[in-house]
N, C-alpha and C positions, 0 to 999 in steps of 0.2 A: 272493459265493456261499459258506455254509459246503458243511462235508463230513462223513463220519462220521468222517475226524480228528480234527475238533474240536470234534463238536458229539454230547454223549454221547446224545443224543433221537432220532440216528438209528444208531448204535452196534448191531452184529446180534448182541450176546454174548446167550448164557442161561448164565446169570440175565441181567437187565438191570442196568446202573449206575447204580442208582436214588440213589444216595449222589453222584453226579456230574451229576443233572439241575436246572438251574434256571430259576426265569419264563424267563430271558434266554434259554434255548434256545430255548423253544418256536415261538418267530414264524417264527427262520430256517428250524430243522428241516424245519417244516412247510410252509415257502414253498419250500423248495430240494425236499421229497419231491411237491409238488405240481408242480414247474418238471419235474420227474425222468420224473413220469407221464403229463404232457402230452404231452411230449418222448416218451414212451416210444409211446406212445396215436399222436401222429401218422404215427410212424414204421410203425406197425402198419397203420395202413390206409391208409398210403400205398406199404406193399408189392407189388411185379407178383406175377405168379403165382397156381395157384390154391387155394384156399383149402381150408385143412385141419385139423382138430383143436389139431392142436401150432402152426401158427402164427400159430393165430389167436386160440382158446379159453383153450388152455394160457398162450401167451404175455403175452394181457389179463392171467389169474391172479397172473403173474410180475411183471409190472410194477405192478399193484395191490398186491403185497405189501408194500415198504419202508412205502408210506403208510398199508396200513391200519395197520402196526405202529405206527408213529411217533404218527397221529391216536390212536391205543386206550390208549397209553403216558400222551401228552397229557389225554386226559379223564378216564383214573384216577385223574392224581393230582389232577385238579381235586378228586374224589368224598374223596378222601382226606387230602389238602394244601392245602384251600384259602386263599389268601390274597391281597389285592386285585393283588398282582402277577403272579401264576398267572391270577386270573380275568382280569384285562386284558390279555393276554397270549394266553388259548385264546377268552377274544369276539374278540379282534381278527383270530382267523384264521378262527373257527367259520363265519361266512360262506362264507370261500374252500371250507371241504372241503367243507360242505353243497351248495354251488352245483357242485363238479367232480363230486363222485357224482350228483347229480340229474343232472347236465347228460349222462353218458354214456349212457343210453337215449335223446336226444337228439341222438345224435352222429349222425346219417345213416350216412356210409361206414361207423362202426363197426355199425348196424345191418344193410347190406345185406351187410357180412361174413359177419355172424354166420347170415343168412337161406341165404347159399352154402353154407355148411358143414350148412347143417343140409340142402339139397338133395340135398349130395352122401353126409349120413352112409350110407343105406341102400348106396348102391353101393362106398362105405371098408369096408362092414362095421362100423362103430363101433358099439358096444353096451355092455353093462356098465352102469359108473359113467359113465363116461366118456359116454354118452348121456345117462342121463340128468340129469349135468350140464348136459350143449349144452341140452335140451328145457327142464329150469329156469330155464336163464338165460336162453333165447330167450324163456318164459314170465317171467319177471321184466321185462324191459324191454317187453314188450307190454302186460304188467299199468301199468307205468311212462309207457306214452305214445308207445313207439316209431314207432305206428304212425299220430299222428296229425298236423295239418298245421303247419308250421311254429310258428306263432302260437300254437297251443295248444302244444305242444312249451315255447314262451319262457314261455308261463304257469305251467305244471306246476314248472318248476325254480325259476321266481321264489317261487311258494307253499312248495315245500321248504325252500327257502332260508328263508324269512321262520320259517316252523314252527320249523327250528332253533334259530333265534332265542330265539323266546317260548318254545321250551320251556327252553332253558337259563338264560333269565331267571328262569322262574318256577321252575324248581331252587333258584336263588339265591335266590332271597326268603323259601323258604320255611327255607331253611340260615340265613340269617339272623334268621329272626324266630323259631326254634328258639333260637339262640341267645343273641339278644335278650330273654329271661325269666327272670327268676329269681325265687325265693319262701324269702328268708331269716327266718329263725322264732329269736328271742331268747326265748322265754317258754318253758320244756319243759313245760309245760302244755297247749302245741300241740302236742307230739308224742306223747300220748296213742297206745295200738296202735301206733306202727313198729317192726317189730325194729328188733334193734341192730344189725344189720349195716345196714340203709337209716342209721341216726344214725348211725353209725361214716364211710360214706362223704360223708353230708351235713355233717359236722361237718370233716372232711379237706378239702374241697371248698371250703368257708368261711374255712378257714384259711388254704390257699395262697394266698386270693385277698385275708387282710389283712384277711377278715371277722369281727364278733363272732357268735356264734350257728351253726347249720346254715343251710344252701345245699341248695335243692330246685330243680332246669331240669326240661324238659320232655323230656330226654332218655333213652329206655327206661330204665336201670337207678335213675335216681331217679324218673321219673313215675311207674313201672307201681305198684315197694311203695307210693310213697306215695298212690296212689290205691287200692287194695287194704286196706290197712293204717291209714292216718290217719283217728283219729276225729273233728275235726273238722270240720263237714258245710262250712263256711263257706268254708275253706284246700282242701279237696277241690272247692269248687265253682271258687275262683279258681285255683285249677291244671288244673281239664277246662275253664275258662271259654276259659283263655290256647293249650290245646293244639289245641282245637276250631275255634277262632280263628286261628290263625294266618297269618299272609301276609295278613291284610286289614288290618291298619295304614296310616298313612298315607307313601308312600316304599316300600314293599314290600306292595304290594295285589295280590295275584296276581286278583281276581276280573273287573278288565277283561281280564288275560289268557285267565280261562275262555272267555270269550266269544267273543275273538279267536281263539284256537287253535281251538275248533268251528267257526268262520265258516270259517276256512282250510281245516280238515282237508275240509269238505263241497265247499267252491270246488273241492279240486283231487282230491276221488271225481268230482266232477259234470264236470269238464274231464276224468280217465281217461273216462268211460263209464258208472260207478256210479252207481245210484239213490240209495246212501248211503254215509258212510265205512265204517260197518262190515260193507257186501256189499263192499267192496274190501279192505279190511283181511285180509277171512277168508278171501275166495275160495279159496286154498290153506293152508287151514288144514284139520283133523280137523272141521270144523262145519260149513267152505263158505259159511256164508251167514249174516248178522246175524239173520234169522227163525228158521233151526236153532238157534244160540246163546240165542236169546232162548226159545222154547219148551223148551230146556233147561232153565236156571234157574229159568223159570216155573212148570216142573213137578215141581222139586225145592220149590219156595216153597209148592205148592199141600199137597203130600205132607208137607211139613215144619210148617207152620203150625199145624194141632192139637197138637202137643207145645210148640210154640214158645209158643201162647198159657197153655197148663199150665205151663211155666215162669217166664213174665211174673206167672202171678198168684200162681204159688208165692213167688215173691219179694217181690210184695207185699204178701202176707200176713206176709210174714218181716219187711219194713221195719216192719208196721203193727203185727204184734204182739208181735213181741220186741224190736224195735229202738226202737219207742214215735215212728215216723217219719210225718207225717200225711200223707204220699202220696210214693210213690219217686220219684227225680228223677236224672236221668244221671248226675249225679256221684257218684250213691249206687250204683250198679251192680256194680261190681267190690268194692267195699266190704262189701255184702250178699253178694253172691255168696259170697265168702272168709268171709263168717262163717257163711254157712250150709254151706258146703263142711267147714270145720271143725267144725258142730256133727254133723252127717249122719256123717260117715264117718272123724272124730277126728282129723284131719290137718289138719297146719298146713304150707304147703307151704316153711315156713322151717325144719323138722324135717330138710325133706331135704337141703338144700342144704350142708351140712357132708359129706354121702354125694357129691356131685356135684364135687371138686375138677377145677379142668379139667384139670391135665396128667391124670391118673389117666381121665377121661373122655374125653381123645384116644389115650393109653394100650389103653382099650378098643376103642372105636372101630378101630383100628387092628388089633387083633387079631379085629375083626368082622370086619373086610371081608377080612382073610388066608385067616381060615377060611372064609367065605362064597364070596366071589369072588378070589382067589388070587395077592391082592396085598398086598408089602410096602412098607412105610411108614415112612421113617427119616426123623429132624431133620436137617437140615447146618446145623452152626453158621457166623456165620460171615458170612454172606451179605451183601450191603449191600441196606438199604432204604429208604424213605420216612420210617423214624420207627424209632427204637430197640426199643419193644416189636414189631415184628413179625419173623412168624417164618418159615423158609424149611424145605419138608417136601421129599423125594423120593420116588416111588414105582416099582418095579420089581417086572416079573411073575415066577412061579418060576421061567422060565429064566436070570433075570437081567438082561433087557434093561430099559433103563431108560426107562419109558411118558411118564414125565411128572413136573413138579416144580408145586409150587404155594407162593404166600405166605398168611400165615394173620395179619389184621389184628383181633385181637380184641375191642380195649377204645376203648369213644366218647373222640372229642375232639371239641374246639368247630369246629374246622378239618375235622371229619369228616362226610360226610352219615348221615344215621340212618337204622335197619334195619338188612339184613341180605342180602347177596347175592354172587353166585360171578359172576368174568369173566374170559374168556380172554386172555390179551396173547399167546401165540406156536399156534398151531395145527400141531402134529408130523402124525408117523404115517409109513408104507412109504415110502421115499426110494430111489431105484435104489442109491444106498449103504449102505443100511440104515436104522435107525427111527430117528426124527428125534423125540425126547421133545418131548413139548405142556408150555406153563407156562400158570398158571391163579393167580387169585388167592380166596382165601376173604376177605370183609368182615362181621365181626356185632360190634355193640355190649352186651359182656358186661359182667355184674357184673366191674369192676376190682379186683386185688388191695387189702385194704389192712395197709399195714406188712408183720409178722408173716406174718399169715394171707394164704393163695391165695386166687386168685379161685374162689369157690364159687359153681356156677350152681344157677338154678334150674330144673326138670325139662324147664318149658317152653325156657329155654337149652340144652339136653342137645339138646331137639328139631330148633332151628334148628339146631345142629353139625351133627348128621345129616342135616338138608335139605342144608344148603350141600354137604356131602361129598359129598352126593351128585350133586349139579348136577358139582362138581370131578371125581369119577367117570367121569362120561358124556365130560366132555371127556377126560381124560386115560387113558381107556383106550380112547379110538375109533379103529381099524386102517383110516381110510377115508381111501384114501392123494391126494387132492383138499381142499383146507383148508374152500371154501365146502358142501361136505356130511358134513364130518366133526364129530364130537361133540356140541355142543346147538344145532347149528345145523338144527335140525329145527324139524317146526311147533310151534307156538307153544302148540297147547293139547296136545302128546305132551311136551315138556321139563322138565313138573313132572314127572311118573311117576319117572324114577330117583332125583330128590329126595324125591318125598313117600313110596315107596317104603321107605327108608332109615330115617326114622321109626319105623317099625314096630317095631323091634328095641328101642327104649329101652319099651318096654313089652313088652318077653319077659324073666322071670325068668331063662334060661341067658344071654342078654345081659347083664342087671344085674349079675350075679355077676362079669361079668370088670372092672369098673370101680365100683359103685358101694359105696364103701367110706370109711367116716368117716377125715376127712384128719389125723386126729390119733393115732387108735386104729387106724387098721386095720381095725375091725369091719364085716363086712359089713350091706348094707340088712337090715335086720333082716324077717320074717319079717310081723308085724305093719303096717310102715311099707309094705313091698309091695303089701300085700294092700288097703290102704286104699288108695295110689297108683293101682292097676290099679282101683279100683271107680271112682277117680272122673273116667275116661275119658269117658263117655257123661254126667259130669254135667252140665248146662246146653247137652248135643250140639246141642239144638234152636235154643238160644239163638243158639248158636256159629255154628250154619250159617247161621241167618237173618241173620245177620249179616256174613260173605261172600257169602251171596246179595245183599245190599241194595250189595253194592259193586259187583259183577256186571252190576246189574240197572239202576243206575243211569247207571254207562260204558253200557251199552249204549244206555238209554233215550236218553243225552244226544246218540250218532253214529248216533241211528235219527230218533228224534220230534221230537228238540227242532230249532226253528228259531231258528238264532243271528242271524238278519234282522231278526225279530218283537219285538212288545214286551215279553215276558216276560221275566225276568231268571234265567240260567241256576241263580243261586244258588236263587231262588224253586222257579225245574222242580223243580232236586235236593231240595227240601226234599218236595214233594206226591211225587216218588217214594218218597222215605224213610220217609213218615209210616206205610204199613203194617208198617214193619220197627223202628221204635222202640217204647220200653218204653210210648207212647199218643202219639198221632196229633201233638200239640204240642211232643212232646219231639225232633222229628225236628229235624235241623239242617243244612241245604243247605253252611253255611259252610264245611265240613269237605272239600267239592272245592277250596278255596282251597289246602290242602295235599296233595292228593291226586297225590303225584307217581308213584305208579305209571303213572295214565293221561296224567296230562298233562306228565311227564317222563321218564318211565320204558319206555315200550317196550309198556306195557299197553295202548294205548288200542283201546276195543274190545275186549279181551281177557281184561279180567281175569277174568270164567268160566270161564279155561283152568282155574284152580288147582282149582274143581268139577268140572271136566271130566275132569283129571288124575287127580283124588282117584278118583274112579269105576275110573279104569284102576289105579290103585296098588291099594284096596281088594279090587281080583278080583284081582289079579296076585301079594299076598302069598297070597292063599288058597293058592298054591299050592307056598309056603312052609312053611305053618302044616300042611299035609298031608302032606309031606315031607321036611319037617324044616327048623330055622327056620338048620341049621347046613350043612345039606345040601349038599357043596361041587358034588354033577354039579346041582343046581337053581341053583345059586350063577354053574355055567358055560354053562349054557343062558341067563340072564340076561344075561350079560355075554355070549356069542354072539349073541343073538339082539335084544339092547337098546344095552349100554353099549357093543361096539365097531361097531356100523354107524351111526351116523349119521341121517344123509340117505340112505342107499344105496337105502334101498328105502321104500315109502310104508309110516306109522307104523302102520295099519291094519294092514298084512301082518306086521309084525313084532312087532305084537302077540299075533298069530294063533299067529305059530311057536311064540310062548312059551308060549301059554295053547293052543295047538290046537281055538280057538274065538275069535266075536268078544265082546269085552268084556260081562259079565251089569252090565244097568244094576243090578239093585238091590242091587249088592256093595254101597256109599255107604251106602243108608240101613239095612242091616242095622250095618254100624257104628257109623253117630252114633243113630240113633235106637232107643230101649226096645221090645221087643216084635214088634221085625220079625222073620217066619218067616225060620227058618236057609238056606243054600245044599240043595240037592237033593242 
């Protein structure tokens, strides 16, 4: 049996000793904090007496804690370090944890506990958080199966179980067959259009690895330029061929897993109670119901599609008549786009990116959010982590107290999964000792330094900082002193808001001024380069939306309509959903759920019309911002009272209320993305 002597994976320091964790920990770690919680869990309801908040509620929380730590510690660094000994190492346990959390809303004794305490809250007096904790979590395990008969109970866990599985397999595959591609180009005849910062990295990239020529993966900082930027159509089509593709090789096919994971997710809606995953999924969600979610998107698609089809033909008038293109073709899309973004409004969006250095951009950043909402933001050098480039920040409020520390993992590796996203590893807050700082991790794959020169992002890079930040925000300034209702652990379609939220600022000129300044000269964004920047927000809005709608609409479609029994082929469904949302009805391409790991590993399923969902609430929510000042520190503390430190405490609805003193105006959203929509009242 190890211990936290010797085994740094269950170690309770903050920071964590990430410089001291390896494969070999993670089996026992995990095996010894599962033996720990068993033990801890039996002892709980095997207590006389009778049953009370603290010794029942509280005390589950307590004993759940070493292991959620240790399990969250564990999968990050799968996300972040991957390597066949890590992944052999977290599959060999991913079972056990999957099976011990499933299996506790199956616990009987621990169920009729939890049923006593909640009989007896009204005569304890218990109220607050503290209620509605118990009422959550007696709601979670009912939603979970609690209340059903043995057999179903064995069924539910086993399908958890099983989903674990396929979902982290098919994580894997798609990390691998990411990585799996590459597109080296000896002729610089092929590199027609790329700046020279995409050649500069593809050329470094090549080298390290012993190669003659540039080196192009599929990984954001070389696919996006060179799919933007490279002029030839042919190397543009075999790099959206290889990304659109992905994970359906042979050895890494995630498309039987599509199938599998819907079959599953529906077996064990249809064993809770649900008519489908995503009435189970949402039931305590801001939508409730898979038909509310779905009549949402449907009705942003309906509203959105006359400007969406004006800019499908605007583009291909663009491919047909200046580009001399005899009909646009996917590959051709961001390509055209960027040249017609550059002829329109004289911006090349590689002009800016010298304006954009990151430190100077977390620099700002930094000084936003002081001013805004009343927090500072210092580096500690120093820190041990997962990988030498990352970097370890602290935040503390004006009295001083220290809220919370975050790591900040910037730049792709092969060993890394791609995108962009915030995760908790310690959950703080009010401690009868005082405030117990929260740690949080920021992950995005930026343009990496090369040589010389910093890493200079680009606008749209500027933007995810800001999202991330702001996810790190919500956790790390939430005063909700219960760990399972504090910080983003709200529902699922309110937890974008404080991220997409955050956004907003990198398109306010008093913002730009505090960071974006050429990394050589000094010189601020010039005047000119703003004014075209900020014009070309709503460019292609239509395009843009409909195209998170078609992501939205299709998770949905797949945990409402599709039957995973039948003999349809899930890739097929997806593609006849897609077909109104591509640039013409044959360019739609189903394959692309093969890598869709938001829904089918990521935590989205069913959900991803939160980000639409969110966007609506962020869109009225800065209104009141832009009215008050975009610097406005008491608007800056009404937010962060009434958003970033509650949590869960109170339902997302009412606190949205508090802040807006109204319920959300749906058509904040398409006054922003779309041309022409009448102003706010």
């Amino acid at each position: 049996m190890t211990d936290r002597n010797d085994n740094p994976l269950l170690s309770l320091d903050h920071p964590i000793p990430f410089d001291r964790i390896r494969p070999e920990h993670v089996v026992p770690a995990i095996r010894h904090a599962l033996e720990e919680a068993r033990r801890g869990l039996a002892e709980l309801v095997e207590s006389p007496g009778p049953r009370t908040y603290e010794n029942t509620v509280q005390r589950l929380d307590d004993l759940l804690e070493p292991l959620d730590r240790a399990v969250g510690i564990a999968a990050h660094l799968v996300q972040v370090k991957d390597s066949p000994e890590l992944r052999a190492a977290y599959d060999e346990v991913n079972p056990e944890i999957a099976a011990f959390y499933a299996g506790l809303p199956a616990n009987e004794a621990l169920w009729r506990a939890l049923l006593a305490v909640t009989a007896s809250a009204e005569e304890s007096g218990l109220g607050g958080i503290r209620r509605r904790h118990l009422e959550k979590l007696v709601r979670t395990f009912r939603r979970a199966g609690a209340d059903l008969t043995a057999e179903a109970k064995e069924r539910a866990v086993a399908l958890q179980v099983e989903l674990s599985r396929l979902s982290q397999r098919f994580a894997e595959n798609v990390l691998d067959a990411t990585n799996g591609f590459e597109l080296v180009v000896t002729d610089p005849a092929d590199l027609a259009g790329l700046p020279e910062s995409a050649l500069e990295r593809a050329r470094a990239d090549a080298a390290a690895r012993g190669i003659e020529g540039w080196r192009f993966t599929l990984h954001a900082p070389s696919y996006i330029p060179f799919m933007e930027h490279a002029e030839r159509r042919e190397l543009r089509r075999q790099m959206h061929t290889a990304y659109t593709h992905r994970a359906t090789d042979e050895g890494r096919d995630n498309r039987p897993l599509v199938r599998e994971i819907l079959a599953r997710r529906r077996e064990l809606a249809r064993v809770l109670g649900y008519r489908d995953f995503a009435d189970y999924q949402l039931e305590d969600r801001m939508a409730g119901s898979g038909a509310v979610a779905l009549d949402f998107v449907r009705d942003l698609e309906r509203r959105t599609r006359p400007h969406f089809e004006l800019e499908v033909a605007e583009l291909e008038d663009y491919a047909r008549g200046t580009l001399g293109y005899d009909r646009l073709e996917p590959w051709d899309v961001a390509f055209v786009m960027e040249r017609l973004r550059k002829e329109r409004y004289e911006l090349d969006p590689e002009e800016l990116r010298p304006y954009f250095a990151l430190d100077a951009v977390l620099d700002g950043l930094f000084e936003i959010v002081r001013r805004v909402f009343g927090v500072r933001v210092t580096e500690r050098q120093g820190v041990p982590a997962w990988h030498p480039d990352v970097r370890f920040f602290e935040i503390h409020d004006q009295e001083g107290t220290h809220l919370g520390s975050f790591y900040a993992d910037f730049f792709p590796r092969e060993e890394k999964r791609g995108g962009a996203w915030m995760d908790d590893l310690i959950t703080g807050g009010p401690r009868p000792d005082g405030f117990a700082p929260h740690l949080a991790l920021i992950a995005c794959n930026f343009t990496p330094p090369q040589g010389e020169t910093p890493a200079l992002l680009t606008h749209d890079e500027v933007q995810t900082l800001f999202h991330e930040f702001g996810h790190c925000l919500h956790h790390c300034l939430s005063r909700v002193e219960i760990p399972a209702r504090a910080g983003t652990s709200v529902a699922w379609d309110f937890v974008e808001l404080p991220s997409q939220i955050l956004e907003n600022w990198t398109w306010q000129r008093e913002a730009l001024d505090l960071f974006a300044r050429h990394y050589r000269t000094g010189e601020p964004l010039p005047a000119r380069l703003f004014e075209r920047l900020h014009a070309t927000r709503t460019f292609m809005g239509a395009y843009q939306q409909m195209r998170q709608l078609s992501f939205g609409i299709v998770d949905l479609e797949l945990h409402t309509r599709f039957d995973p029994e039948g003999d349809i082929d899930p890739i097929a469904f997806g593609t006849e959903v897609l077909r109104p949302f591509a640039i013409r009805p044959d360019a739609a391409n189903g394959m692309t759920l093969a890598s869709f790991t938001h829904v089918f590993s990521g935590g989205y399923a069913a959900g991803y019309y939160s980000y639409k969902w969110a966007e609506v609430l962020d869109a009225d929510a800065f209104s009141r911002f832009e009215r008050e000042g975009v610097f406005n520190p008491q608007t800056g503390r009404a937010f962060v009272e009434t958003i970033l430190a509650r949590g869960d405490s109170a339902d997302p609805a009412e606190l949205f209320r508090e802040f807006m003193g109204r319920d959300p105006d749906p058509e904040a959203l398409l006054r922003r993305v779309l041309p022409g929509q009448p102003a706010a009242a």
